[in-house]
C-alpha positions as CSV (number, residue, x, y, z in Angstrom):
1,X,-12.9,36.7,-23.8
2,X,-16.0,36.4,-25.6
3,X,-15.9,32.9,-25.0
4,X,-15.5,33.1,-21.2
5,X,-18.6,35.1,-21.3
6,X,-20.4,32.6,-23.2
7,X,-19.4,29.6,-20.7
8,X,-20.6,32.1,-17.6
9,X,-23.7,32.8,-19.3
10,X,-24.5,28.9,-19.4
11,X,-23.5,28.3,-16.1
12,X,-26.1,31.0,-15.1
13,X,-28.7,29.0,-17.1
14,X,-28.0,26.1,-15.3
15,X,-27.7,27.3,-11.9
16,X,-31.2,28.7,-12.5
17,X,-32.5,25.2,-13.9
18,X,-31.3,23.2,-11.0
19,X,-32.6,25.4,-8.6
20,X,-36.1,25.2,-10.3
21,X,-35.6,22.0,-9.3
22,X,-34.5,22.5,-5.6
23,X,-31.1,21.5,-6.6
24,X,-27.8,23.9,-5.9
25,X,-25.5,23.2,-8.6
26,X,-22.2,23.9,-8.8
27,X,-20.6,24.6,-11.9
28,X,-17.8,22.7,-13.2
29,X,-14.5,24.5,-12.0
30,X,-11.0,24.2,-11.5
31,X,-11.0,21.8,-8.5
32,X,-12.8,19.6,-11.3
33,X,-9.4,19.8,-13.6
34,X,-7.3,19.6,-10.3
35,X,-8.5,16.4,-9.6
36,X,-8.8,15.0,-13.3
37,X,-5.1,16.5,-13.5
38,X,-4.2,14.5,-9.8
39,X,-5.9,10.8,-11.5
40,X,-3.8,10.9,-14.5
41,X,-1.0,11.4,-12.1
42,X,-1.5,8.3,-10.1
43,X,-2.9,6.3,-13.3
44,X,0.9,7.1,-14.5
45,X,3.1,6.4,-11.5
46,X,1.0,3.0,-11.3
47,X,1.5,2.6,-15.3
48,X,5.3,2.7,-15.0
49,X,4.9,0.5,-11.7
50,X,3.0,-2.5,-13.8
51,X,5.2,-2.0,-17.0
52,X,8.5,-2.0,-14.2
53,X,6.9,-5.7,-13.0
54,X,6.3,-6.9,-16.4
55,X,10.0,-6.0,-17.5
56,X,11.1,-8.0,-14.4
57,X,8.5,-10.5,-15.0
58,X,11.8,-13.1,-14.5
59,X,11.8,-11.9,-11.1
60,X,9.8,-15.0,-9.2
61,X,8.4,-12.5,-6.3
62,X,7.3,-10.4,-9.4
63,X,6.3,-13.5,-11.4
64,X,4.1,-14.7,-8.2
65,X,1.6,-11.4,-8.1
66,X,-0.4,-12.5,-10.9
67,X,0.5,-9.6,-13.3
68,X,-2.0,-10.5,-16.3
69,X,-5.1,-10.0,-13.1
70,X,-2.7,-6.7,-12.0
71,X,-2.9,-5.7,-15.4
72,X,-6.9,-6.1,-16.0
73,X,-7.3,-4.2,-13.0
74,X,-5.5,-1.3,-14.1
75,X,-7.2,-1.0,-17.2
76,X,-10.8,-1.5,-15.1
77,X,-9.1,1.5,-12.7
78,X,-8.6,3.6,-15.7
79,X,-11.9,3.0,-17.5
80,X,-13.9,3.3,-14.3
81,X,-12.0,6.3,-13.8
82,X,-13.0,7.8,-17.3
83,X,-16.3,6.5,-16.5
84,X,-16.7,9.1,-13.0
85,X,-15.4,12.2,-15.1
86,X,-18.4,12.1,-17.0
87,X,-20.9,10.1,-14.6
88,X,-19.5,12.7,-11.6
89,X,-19.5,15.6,-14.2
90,X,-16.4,16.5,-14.3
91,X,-16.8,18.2,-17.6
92,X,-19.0,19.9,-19.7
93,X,-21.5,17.2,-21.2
94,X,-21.1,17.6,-25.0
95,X,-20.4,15.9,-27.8
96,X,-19.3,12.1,-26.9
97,X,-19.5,13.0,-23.6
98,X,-23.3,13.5,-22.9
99,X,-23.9,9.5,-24.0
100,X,-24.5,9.1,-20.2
101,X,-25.6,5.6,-20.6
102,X,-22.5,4.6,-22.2
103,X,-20.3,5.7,-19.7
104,X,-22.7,5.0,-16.8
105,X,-23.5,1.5,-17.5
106,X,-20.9,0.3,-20.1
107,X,-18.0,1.7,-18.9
108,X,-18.1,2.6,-14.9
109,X,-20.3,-0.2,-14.0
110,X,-18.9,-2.7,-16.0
111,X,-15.8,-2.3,-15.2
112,X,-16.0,-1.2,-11.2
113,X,-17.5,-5.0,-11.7
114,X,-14.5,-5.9,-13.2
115,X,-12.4,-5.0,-10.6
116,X,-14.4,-6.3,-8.0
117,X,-14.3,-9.3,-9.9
118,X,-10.8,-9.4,-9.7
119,X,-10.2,-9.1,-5.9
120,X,-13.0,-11.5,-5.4
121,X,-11.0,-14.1,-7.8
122,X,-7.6,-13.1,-4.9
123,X,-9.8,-13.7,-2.1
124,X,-11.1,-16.9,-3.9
125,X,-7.9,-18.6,-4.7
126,X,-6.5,-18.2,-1.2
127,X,-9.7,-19.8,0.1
128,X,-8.8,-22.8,-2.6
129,X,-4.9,-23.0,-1.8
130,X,-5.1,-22.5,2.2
131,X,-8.1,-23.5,3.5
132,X,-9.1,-26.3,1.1
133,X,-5.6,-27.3,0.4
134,X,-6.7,-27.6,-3.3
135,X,-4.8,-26.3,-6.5
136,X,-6.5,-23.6,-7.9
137,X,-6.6,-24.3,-11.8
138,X,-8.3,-25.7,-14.5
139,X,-11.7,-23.6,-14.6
140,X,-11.9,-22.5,-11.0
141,X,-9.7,-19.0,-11.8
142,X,-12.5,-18.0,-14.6
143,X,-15.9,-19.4,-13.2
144,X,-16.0,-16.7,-11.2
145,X,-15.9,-14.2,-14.1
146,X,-18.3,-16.7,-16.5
147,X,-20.7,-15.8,-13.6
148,X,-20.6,-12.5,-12.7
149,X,-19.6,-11.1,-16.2
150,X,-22.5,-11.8,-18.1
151,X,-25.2,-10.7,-15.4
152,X,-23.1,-7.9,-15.5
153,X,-23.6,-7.5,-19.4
154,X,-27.4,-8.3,-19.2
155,X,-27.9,-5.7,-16.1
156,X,-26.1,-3.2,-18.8
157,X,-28.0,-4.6,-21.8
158,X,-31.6,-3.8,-20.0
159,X,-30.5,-0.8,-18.3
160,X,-29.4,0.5,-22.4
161,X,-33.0,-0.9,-23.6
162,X,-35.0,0.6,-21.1
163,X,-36.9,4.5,-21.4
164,X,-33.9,6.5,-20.0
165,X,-36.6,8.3,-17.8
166,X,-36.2,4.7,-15.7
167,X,-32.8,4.2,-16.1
168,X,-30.5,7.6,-16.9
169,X,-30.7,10.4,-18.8
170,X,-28.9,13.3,-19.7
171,X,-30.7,16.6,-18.0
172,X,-30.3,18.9,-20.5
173,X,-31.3,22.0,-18.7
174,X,-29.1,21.3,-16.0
175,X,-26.5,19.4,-17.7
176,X,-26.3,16.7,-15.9
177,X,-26.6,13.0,-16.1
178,X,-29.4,11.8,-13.7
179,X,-29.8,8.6,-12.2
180,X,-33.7,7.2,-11.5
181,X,-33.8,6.3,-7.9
182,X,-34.3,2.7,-8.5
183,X,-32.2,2.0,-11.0
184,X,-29.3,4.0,-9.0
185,X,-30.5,1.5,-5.6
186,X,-30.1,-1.6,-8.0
187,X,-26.5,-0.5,-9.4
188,X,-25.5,-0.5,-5.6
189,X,-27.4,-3.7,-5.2
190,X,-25.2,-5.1,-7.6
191,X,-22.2,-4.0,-6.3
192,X,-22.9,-5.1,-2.9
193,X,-23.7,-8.3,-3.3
194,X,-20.8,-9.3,-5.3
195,X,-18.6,-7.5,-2.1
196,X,-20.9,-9.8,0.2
197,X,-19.7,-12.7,-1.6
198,X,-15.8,-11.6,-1.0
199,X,-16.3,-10.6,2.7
200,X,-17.8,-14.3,3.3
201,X,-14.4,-15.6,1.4
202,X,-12.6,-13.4,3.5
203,X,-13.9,-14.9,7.1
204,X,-13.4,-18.3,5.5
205,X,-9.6,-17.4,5.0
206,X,-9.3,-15.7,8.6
207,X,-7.0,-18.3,10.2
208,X,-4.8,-18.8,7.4
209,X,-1.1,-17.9,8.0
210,X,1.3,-17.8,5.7
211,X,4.6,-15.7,5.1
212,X,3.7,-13.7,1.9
213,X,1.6,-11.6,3.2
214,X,-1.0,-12.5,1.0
215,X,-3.9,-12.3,3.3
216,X,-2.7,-9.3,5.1
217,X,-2.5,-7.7,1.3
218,X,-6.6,-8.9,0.7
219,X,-7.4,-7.8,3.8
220,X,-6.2,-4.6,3.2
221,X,-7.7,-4.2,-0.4
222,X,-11.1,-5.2,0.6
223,X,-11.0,-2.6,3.0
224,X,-10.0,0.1,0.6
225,X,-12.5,-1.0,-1.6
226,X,-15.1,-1.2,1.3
227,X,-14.3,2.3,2.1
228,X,-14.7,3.0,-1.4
229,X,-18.2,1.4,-2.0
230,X,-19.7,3.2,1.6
231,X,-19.0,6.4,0.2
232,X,-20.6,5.8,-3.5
233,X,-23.4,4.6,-1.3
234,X,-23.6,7.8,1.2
235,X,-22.8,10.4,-0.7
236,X,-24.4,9.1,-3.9
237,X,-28.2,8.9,-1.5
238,X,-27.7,12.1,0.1
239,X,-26.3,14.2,-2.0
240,X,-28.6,12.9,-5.5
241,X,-27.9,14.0,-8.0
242,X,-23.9,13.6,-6.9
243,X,-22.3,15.9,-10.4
244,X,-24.2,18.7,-9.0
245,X,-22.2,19.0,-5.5
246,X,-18.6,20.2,-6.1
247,X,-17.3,18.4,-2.9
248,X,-19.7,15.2,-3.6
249,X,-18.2,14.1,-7.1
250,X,-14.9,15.6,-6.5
251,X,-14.4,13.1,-3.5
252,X,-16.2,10.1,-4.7
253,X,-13.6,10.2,-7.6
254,X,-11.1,10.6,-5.4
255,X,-11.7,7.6,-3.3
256,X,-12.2,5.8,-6.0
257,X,-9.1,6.7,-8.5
258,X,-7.1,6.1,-4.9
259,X,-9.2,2.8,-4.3
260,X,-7.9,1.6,-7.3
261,X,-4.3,2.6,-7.7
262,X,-3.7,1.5,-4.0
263,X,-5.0,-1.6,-4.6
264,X,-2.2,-2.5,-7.6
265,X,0.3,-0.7,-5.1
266,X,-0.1,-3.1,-2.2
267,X,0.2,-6.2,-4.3
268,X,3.4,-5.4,-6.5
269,X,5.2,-2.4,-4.7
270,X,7.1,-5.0,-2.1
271,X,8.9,-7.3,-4.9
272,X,9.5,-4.2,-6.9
273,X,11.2,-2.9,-4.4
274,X,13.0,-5.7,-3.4
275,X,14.1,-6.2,-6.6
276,X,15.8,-2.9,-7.2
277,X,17.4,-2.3,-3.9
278,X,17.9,-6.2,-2.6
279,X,17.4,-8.5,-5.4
280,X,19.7,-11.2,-4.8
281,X,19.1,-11.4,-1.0
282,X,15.5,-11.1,-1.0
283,X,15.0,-13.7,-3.8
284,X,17.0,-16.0,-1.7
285,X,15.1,-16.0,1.1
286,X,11.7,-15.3,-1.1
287,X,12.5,-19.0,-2.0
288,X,13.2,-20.1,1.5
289,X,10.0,-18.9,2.7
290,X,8.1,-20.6,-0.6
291,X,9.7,-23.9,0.6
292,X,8.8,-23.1,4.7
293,X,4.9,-21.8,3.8
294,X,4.0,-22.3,0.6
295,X,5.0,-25.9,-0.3
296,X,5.4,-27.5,2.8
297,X,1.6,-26.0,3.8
298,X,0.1,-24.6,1.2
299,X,1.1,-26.9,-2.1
300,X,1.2,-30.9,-2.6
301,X,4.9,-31.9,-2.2
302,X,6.3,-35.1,-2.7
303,X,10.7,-35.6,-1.8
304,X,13.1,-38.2,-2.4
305,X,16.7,-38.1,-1.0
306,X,18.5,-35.5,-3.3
307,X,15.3,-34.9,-5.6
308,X,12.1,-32.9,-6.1
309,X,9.3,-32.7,-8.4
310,X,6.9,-30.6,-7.1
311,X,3.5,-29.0,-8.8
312,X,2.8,-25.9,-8.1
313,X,0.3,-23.9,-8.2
314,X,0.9,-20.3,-6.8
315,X,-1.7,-17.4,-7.1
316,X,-1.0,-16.4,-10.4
317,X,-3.2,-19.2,-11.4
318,X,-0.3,-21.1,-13.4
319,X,1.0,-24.5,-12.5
320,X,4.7,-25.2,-12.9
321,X,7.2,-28.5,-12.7
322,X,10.0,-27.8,-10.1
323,X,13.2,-29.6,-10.6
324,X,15.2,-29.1,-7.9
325,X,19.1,-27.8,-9.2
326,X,21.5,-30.9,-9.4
327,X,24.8,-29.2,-8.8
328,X,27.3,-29.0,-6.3
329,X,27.2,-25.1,-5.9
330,X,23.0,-25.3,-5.5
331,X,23.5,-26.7,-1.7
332,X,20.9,-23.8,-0.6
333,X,17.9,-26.0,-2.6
334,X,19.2,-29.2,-1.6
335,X,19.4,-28.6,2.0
336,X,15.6,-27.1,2.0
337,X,14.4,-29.8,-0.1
338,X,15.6,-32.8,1.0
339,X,18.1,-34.3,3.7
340,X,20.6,-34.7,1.4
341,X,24.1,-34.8,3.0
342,X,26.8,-32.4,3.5
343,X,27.5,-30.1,0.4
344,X,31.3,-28.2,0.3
345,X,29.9,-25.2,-0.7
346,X,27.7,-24.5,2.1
347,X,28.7,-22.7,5.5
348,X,27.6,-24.5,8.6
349,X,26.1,-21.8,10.2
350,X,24.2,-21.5,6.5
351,X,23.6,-25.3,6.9
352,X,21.9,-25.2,10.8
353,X,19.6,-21.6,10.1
354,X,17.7,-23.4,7.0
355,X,17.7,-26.6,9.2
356,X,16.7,-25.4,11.6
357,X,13.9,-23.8,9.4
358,X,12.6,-26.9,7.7
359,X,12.4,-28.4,11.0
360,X,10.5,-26.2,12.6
361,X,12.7,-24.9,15.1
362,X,12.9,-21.3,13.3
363,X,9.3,-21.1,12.6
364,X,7.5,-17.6,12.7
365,X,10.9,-15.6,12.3
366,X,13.0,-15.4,9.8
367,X,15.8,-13.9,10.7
368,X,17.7,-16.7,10.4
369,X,16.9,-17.2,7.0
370,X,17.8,-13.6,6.4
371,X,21.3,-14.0,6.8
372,X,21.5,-17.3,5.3
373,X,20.4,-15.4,2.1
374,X,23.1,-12.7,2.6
375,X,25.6,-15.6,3.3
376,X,24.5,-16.9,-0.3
377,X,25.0,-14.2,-2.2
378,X,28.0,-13.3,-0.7
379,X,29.8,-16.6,-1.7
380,X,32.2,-16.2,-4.4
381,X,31.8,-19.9,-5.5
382,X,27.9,-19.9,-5.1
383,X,25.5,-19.0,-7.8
384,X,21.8,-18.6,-7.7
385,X,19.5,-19.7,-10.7
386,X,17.2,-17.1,-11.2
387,X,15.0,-19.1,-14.1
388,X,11.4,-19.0,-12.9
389,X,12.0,-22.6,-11.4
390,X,8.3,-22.0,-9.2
391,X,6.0,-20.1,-11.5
């Protein structure tokens, strides 16, 4: 009890502090642990998600989402998220948590950076395989992160040698960490310019159309993110210092702990799913669709009559050596690959929808694929290989 009184008390002090300094504080309170509480939440359902597609890593619509970028934006989500409970003031500013620089520049900024980084590096690689027809490897997946990364790191660096009175301090009276005006302008600065540089790749990718739904997915996580970055911007400007409004910080961590954890969601929850309830089918015509879009426009191909070697190099950055399958009971590859001649394991009606397919006759429906995959898997005497041929 005595304790209780003792927390109230302080509260009172700083209620009175802030409004010395025309500031109405609001005390941090249960909608503060609520929404801590609701992050952890969605940090865990997206933890078992990632550790789900990196046990079905096999899986080549799994293996295709990039899960080592996946996985470096969940830990950014998570640390920027650590970074708002103290930055948004969430808690009680003691101990380890009143180091506002710390968290402020060397954990939140760095690593809402990070993250923007990594859907920069998305947008850039689709810009590489669909528009410039290019593979994207070598050093083009990591010079965008030798050049943002380290002005991040001297930004950070300056901002920690600086007088805190021009950079951030910890308020003490108020027990708050404070932003300076300009130094919470140039943090935005920042931030916008390297989401400048994404929405330019994004209208240079705005005719590209492929059936993976990657640019739809981009689109859609810019957005988010957009969303995200406007309301840092608003609310952070009007409502300075933001950890002193209840509704301010508790909904600028909200956005941004959904921000992130939707992000991950859109690009892995469709092949996780597929792969639990429709594995076999969906890989099936998964690989269909890689030969219709992603080889034959996207990727350098090269055929002969019942052969391929084709490089690859799909969005998670890795190129690969396809051979395609030389068996009878393979007559799936073999009529998608090449115009090889008939195959006894193959239906007709199998044989016409993926011909039909390569030759552009089924083009911008797959239907007909669909049920060529569930014809596949339903043949006794037909196996698929479900080695990681592609990635």
């Amino acid at each position: 009890m005595s304790l209780a009184l003792v927390a109230r008390a302080l509260d009172a002090d700083r209620i009175q502090a802030a409004a010395a300094h025309g500031i109405s504080l609001d005390p941090v309170g249960g909608v503060d642990k609520a929404t801590i509480a609701v992050g952890i939440a969605f940090f865990g359902l997206t933890f078992v998600l990632l550790v789900y597609a990196w046990c079905n890593r096999d899986y080549q619509p799994i293996r295709a989402k990039n899960l080592p970028q996946a996985s470096v934006m969940f830990v950014s989500g998570v640390l920027w998220f650590v970074g708002d409970i103290a930055v948004n003031g969430h808690v009680d500013l003691a101990g380890g948590w009143a180091k506002c620089r710390l968290w402020a520049l060397w954990i939140r900024l760095m690593f809402v950076l990070l993250f923007s980084c990594c859907v920069f590096v998305r947008v850039y690689a689709l810009y590489w395989l669909f528009v410039r027809r290019q593979q994207f490897r070598g050093w083009k997946p990591v010079v965008p992160y030798l050049i943002a990364m380290p002005c991040v790191f001297v930004f950070c660096l300056a901002g920690q040698l600086a007088s805190p009175s021009v950079t951030m301090r910890l308020d003490g009276e108020m027990g708050l960490c404070v932003y300076s005006r300009a130094f919470h302008i140039s943090t935005l600065v920042l931030q916008w310019i390297m989401w400048a540089l994404v929405m330019v790749f994004m209208w240079l990718i705005r005719n590209i159309q492929a059936s993976f739904n990657e640019m739809h997915e981009s689109l859609l996580i810019v957005l988010i993110t957009l969303l995200s970055l406007v309301q840092n911007t608003v609310v952070g400007t009007v409502r300075a210092p933001i950890a002193a409004h209840s509704k301010g910080r508790n909904a600028t961590t909200w956005v941004d702990f959904i921000d992130t954890n939707f992000t991950i969601w859109i690009i892995l929850i469709w092949p996780v799913v597929q792969s639990i309830f429709n594995r076999s089918a969906y890989l099936a015509l998964w690989r269909a669709r890689l030969v219709d879009e992603g080889f034959r426009r996207g990727y350098d191909v090269s055929d002969t009559a019942n052969h391929v070697e084709t490089t690859v190099c799909s969005l998670d950055l890795r190129p690969a050596s396809v051979d395609a399958p030389k068996d009878d009971s393979a007559w799936l590859y073999r009529t998608m690959y090449a115009d090889a001649p008939e195959l006894p394991g193959a239906p007709s009606a199998v044989r016409a929808s993926l011909s039909n397919m390569r030759n552009g006759r089924a083009r911008g429906t797959f239907s007909s694929t669909l049920t060529a995959a569930h014809t596949l898997v339903s043949q006794p005497s037909v196996t698929i290989d479900k080695r990681p041929e592609y990635m």
